[in-house]
C-alpha positions in Angstrom: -35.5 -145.7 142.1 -33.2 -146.6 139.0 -35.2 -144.9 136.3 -34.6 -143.4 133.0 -35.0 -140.1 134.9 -32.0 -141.1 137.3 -32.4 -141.8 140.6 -34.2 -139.0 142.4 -37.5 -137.6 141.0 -40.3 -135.2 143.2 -43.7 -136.5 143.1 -44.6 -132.7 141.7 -42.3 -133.6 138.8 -43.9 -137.4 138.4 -47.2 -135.6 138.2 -46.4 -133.0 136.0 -44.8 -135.2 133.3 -48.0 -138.1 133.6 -50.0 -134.4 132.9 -47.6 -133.8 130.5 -47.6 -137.1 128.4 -51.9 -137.3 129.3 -52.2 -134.2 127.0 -49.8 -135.1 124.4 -51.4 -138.6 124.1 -54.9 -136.9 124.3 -53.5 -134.8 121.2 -52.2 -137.6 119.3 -55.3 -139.1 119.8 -57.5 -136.4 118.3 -54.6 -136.5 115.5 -55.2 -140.1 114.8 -59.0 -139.7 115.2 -59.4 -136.4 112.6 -57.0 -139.0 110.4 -59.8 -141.8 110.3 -62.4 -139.8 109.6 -60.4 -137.6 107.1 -59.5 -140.9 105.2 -63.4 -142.3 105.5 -64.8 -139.1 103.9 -66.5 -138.9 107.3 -67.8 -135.7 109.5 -68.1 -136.1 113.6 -70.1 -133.3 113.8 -72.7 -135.0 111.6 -72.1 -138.5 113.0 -72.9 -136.9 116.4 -75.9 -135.1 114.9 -76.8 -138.7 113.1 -77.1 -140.9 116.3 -80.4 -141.9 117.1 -81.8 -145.2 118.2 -82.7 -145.9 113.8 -78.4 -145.1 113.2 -76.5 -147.4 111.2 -75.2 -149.7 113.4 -71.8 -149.2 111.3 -71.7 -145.4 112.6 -72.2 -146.6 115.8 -69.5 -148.8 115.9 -67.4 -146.4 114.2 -68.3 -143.9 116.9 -67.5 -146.6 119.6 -64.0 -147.2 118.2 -63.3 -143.7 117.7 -64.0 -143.3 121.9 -61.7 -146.6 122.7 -59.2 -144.5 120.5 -60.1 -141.3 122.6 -59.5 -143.3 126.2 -56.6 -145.2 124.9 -54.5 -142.1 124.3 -55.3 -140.2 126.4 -55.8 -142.6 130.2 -54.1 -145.7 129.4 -51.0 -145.6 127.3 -49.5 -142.4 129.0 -49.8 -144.0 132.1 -47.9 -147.2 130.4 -45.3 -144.8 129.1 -44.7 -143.2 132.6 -44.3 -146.6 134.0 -41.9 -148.0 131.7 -39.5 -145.1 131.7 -39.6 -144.9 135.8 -39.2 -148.4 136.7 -38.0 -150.1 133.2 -38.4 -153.6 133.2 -40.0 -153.9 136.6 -43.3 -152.2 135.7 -45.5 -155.1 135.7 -44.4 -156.3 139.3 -45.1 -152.4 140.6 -48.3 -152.7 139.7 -49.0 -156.3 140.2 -49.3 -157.7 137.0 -46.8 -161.1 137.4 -48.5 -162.0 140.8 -51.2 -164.7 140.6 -55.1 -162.8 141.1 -57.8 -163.7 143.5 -60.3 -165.3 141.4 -62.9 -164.8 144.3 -62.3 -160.7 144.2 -62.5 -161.1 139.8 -65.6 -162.7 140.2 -67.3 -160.5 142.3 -65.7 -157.5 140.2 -67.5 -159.0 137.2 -70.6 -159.5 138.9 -70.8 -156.2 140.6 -69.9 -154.7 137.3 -72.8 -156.8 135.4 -75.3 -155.7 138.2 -75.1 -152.0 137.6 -75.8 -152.6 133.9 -80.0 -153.0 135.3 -79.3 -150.1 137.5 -78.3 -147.7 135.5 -80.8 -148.7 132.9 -83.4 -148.4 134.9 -81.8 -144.6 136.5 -81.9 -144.0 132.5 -85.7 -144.3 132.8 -86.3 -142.2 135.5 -84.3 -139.6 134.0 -86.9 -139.9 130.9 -89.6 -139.0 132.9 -88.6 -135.4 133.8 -88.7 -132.5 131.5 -85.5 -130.8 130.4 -85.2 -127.6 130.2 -83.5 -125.7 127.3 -81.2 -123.1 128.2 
C-alpha cells in the first residue's frame, strides 16, 4: 500500500489513528459548534430546554444544523481524511465511488429507508403509552 504513511501500516495503528482523527474532528466540531452559538448570542442548554412541539421552527433548524455539524466532524470527514492520506488518489475506487451503482439495490435502499419512517412513528406511540419513571 503506497500511502503517505509508507508502505507498511498494522491494522492496530490504522485504528488507532481513525480513533485518533474521530476525537480530534469530534473536538473541532464542538469548537466550531460553541463558535455559532457564541456569535448568535445563543445558549444550547436553553435551546435544549426550549424544544417543544410550539418551538420556533428557526431553533429547530438551528438545532438540526448544529447535529449535521456534530456527525460531520466527528463520523464522516475523519474517515475522508484517513482515506486520502492511505490510498491518495485512489480513495474513491477503494470504496467504490467511480464504479457505476445498481439502481435496483438504491431503490430498494430508499424504499426500505422510507418504510421505517411509519414504523418507527408508530414505535414512538407505543412508547407514549407507558409511564416513565423518574430516577
Amino acid at each position: 500500500m503506497n500511502s503517505f504513511f509508507g508502505d507498511k501500516l498494522s491494522s492496530r495503528q490504522i485504528l488507532i489513528f481513525l480513533f485518533s482523527i474521530c476525537f480530534l474532528g469530534g473536538f473541532l466540531g464542538n469548537v466550531i459548534i460553541y463558535g455559532l452559538l457564541s456569535y448568535n448570542h445563543l445558549d444550547m442548554n436553553s435551546l435544549i430546554q426550549d424544544l417543544n412541539e410550539n418551538s420556533d421552527i428557526s431553533h429547530r433548524k438551528y438545532i438540526s444544523n448544529i447535529l449535521a455539524i456534530n456527525h460531520l466532524s466527528t463520523f464522516l470527514l475523519p474517515v475522508l481524511v484517513l482515506l486520502s492520506l492511505l490510498y491518495y488518489n485512489k480513495w474513491t475506487s477503494i470504496v467504490k465511488l467511480t464504479t457505476p451503482k445498481n439502481i435496483g439495490l438504491l431503490i430498494l435502499g430508499v424504499f426500505w429507508l422510507l418504510l421505517s419512517y411509519p414504523f418507527i412513528e408508530w414505535l414512538y406511540t407505543v412508547n407514549k403509552r407507558f409511564p416513565c419513571r423518574n430516577g
